[in-house]
N, CA, C and O of each residue as an XYZ file, in Angstrom:
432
protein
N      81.023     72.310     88.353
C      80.351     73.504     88.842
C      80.431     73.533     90.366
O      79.846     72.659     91.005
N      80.981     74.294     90.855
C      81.046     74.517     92.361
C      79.384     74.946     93.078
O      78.452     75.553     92.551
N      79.499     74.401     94.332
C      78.430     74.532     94.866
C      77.883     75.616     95.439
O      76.730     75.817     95.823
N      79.389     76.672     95.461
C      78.629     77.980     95.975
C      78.831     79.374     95.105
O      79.615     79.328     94.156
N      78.457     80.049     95.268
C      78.469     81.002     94.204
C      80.046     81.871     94.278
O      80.664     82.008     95.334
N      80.412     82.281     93.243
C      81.888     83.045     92.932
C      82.164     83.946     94.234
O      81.186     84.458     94.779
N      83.325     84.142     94.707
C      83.359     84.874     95.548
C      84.471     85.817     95.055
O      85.599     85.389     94.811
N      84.044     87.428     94.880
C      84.863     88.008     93.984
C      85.059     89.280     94.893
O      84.114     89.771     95.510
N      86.371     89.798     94.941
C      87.040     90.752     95.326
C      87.349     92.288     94.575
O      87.999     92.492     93.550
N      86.727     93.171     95.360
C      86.648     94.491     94.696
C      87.679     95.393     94.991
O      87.560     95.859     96.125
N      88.760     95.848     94.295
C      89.708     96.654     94.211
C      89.499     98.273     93.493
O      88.742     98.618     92.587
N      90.346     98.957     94.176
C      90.236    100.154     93.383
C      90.369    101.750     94.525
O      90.200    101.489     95.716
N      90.591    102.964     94.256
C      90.642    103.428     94.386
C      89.538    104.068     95.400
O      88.473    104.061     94.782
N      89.382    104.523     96.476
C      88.095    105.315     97.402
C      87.662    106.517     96.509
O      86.511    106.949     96.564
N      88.661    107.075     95.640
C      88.006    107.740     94.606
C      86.991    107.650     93.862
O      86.144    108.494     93.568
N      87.186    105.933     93.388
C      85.811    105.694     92.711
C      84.429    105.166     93.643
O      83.738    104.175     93.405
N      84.305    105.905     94.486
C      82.997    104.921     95.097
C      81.956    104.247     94.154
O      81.644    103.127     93.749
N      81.561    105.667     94.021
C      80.309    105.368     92.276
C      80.645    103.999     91.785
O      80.044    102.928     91.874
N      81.585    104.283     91.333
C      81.848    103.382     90.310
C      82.015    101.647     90.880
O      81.901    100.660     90.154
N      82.346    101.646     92.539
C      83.161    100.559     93.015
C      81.333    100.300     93.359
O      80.949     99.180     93.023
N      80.497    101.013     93.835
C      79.078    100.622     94.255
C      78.286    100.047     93.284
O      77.414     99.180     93.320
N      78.765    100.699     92.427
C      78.226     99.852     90.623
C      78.724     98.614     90.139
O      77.875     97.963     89.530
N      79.576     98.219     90.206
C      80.614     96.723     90.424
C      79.727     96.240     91.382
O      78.682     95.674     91.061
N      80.038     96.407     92.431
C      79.352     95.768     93.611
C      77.872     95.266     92.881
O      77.744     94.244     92.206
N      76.844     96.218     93.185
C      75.545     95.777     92.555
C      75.251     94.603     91.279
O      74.241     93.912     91.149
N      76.549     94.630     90.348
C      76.251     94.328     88.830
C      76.882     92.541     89.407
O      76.357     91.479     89.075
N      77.894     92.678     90.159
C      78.078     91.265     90.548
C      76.822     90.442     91.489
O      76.430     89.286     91.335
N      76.403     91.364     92.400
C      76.122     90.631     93.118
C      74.793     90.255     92.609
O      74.319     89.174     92.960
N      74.112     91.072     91.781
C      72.552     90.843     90.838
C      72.949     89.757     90.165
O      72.093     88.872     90.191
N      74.282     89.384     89.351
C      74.946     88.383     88.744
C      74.973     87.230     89.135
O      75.295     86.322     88.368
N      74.528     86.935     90.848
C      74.909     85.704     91.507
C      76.461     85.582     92.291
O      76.669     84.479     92.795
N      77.528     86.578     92.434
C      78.235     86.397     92.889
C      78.417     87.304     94.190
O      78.050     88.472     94.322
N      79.092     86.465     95.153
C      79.457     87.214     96.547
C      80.528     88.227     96.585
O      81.635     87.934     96.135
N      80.268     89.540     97.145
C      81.162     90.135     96.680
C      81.357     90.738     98.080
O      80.552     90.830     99.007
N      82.984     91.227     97.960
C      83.937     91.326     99.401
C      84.725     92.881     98.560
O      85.497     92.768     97.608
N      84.453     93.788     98.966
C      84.815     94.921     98.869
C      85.655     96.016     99.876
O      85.653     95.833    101.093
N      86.297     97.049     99.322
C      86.592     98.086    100.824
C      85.605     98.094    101.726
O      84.412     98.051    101.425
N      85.993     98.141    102.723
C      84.777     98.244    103.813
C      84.740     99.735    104.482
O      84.003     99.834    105.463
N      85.329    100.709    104.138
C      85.263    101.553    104.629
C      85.212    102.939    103.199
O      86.315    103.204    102.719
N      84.561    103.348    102.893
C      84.111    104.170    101.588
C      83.483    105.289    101.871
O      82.567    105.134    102.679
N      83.671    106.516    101.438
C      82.620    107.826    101.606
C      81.386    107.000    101.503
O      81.320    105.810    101.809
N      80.288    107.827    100.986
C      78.513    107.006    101.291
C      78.795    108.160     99.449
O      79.341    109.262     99.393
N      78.368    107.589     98.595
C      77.899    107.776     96.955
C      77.672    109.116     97.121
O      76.926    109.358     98.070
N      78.098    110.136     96.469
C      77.370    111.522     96.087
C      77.754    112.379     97.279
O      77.394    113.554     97.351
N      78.780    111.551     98.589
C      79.195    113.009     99.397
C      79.861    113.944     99.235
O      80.900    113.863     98.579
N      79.505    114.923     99.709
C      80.768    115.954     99.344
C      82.179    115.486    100.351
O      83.306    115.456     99.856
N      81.987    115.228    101.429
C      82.978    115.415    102.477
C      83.221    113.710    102.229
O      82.307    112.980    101.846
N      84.481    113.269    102.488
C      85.061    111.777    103.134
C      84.805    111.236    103.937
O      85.093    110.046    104.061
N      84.058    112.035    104.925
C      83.782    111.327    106.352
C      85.095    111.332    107.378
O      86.179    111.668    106.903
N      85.012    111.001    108.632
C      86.117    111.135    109.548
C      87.336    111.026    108.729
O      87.394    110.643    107.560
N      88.285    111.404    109.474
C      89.497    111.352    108.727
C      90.124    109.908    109.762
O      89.986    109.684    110.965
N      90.630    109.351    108.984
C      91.673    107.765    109.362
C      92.774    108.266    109.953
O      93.339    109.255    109.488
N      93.222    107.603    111.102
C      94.810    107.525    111.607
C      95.358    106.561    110.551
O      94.753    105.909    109.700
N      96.661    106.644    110.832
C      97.730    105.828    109.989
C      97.136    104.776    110.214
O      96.327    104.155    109.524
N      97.584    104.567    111.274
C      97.437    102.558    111.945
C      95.627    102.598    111.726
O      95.278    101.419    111.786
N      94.909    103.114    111.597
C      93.372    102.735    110.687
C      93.808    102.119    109.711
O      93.661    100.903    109.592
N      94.540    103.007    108.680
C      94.335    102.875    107.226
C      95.200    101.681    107.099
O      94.995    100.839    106.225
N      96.283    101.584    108.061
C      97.179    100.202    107.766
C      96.653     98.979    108.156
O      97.151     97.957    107.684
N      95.599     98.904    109.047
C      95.007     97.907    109.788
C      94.062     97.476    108.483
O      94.086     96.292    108.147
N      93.183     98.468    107.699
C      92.414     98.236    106.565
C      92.994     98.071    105.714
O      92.115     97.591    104.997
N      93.989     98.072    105.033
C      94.690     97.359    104.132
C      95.171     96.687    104.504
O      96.131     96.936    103.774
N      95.653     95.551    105.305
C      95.799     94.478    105.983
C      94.053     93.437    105.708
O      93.809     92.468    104.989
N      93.452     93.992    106.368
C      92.407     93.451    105.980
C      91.806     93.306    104.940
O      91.286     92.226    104.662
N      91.755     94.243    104.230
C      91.715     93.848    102.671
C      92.360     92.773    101.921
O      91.773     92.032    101.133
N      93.813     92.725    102.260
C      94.391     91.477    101.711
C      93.566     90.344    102.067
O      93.087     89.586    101.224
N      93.347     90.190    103.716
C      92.682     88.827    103.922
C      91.252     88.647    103.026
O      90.831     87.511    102.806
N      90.631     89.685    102.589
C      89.693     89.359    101.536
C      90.014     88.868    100.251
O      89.425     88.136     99.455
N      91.159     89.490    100.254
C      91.456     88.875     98.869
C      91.865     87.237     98.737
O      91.727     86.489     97.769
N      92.394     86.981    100.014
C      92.339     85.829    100.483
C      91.645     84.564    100.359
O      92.072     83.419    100.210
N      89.844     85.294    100.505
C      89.174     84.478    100.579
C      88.422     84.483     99.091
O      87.425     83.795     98.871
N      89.173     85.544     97.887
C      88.334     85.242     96.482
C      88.503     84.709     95.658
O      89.705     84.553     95.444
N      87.624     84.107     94.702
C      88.429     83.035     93.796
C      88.586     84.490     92.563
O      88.983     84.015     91.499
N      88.466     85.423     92.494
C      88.888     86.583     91.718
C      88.523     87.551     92.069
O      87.496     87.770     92.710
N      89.503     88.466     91.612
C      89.967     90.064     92.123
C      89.528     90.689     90.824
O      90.135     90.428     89.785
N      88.343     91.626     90.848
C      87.954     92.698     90.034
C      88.594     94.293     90.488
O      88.112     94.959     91.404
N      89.610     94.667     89.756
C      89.768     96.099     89.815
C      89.161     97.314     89.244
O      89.178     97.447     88.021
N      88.581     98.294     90.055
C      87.773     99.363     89.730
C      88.560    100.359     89.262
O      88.954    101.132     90.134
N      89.051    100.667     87.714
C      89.877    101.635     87.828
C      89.186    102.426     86.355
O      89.589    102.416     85.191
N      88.268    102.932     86.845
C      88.177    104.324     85.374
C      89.218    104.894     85.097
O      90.051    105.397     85.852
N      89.188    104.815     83.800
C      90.543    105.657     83.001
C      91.741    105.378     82.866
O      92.690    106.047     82.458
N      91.601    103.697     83.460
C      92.744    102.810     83.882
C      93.715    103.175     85.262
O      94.706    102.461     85.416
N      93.486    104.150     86.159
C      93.965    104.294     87.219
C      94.385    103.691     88.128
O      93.418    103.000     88.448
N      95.361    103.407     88.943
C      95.486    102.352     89.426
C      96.499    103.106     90.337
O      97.420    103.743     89.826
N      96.361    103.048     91.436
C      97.357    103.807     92.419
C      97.943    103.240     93.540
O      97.521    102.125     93.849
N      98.740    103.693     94.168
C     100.013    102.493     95.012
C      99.080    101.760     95.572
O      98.911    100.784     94.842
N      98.197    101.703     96.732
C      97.019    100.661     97.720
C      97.038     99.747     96.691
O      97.711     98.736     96.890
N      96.287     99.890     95.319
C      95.636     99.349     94.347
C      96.977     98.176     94.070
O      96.920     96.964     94.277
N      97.919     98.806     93.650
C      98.512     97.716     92.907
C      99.124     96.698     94.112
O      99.139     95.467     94.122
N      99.628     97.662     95.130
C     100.013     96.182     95.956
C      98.695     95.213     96.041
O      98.928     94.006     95.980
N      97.822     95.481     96.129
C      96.759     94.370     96.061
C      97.211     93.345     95.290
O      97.585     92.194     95.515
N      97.031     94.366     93.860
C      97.436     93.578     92.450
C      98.393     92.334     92.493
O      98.358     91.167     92.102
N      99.108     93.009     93.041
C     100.456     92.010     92.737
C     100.281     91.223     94.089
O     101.026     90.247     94.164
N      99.490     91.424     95.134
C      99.112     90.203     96.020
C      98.580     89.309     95.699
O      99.041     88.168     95.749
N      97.385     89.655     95.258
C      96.505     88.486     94.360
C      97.371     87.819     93.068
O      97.131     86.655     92.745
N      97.989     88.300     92.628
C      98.608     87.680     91.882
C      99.531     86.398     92.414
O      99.333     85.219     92.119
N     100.920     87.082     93.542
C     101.281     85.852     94.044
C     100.699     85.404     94.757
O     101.284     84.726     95.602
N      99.626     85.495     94.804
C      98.496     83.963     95.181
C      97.683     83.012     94.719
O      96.806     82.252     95.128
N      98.268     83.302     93.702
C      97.529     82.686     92.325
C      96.305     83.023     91.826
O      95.862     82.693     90.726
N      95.557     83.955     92.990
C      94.337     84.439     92.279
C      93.944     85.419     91.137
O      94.406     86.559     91.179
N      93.086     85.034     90.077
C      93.518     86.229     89.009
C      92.549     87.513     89.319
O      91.739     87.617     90.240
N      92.827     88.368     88.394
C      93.209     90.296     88.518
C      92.578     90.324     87.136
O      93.033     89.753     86.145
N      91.552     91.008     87.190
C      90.777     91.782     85.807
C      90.151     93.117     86.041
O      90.001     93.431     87.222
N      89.873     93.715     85.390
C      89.849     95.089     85.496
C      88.732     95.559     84.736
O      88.343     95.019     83.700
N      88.167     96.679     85.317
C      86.961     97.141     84.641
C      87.396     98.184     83.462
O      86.658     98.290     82.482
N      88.491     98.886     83.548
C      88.907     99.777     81.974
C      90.172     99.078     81.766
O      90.734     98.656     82.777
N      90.855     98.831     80.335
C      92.108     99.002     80.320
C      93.068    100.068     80.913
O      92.865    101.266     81.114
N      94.091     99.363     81.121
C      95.192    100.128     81.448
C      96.150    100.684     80.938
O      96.799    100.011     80.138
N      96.498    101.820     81.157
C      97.261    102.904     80.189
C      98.514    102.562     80.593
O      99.495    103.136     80.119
């Protein structure tokens, strides 16, 4: 039994906030540390919030990898099995890193 609690990585679409804020909560009530997008609309907005330059959005997916970095597993948020380009390069990052990839719906 390791001495510190799971440290688990949240994937998925900015589409799903809801859904990625609900993950979030259900792990972390669970006992595990959880490392998510860091940059997300706020639940129930209408609008996205500022709009990102390129080099934002590339700098944050960069950084995201290094989270994934630091998890001993990668949870993907994908209702309806969705899974879209950001998403899977993750996927297949965590993967060749040996860290494993599970998912909250099957995939179509």
């Amino acid at each position: 039994m390791p001495d510190r609690p799971e440290i688990v990585c949240l994937c998925g679409s900015a589409r799903f906030v809801e859904e990625l804020h609900a993950a979030n909560r259900e792990l972390t009530l669970g006992g595990a540390i959880v490392v998510a997008p860091g940059v997300l609309p706020l639940p129930g907005a209408d609008e996205p919030g500022e709009p990102m330059s390129d080099e934002q959005k590339a700098a944050l997916g960069e950084l995201h990898l290094r989270k994934i970095d630091l998890a001993d597993r990668v949870v993907v948020v994908n209702p309806g099995g969705y899974v879209g380009e950001s998403t899977s390069r993750e996927i297949a990052y965590a993967r060749a890193g040996g860290t494993p990839v599970s998912f909250t719906d099957p995939q179509g």
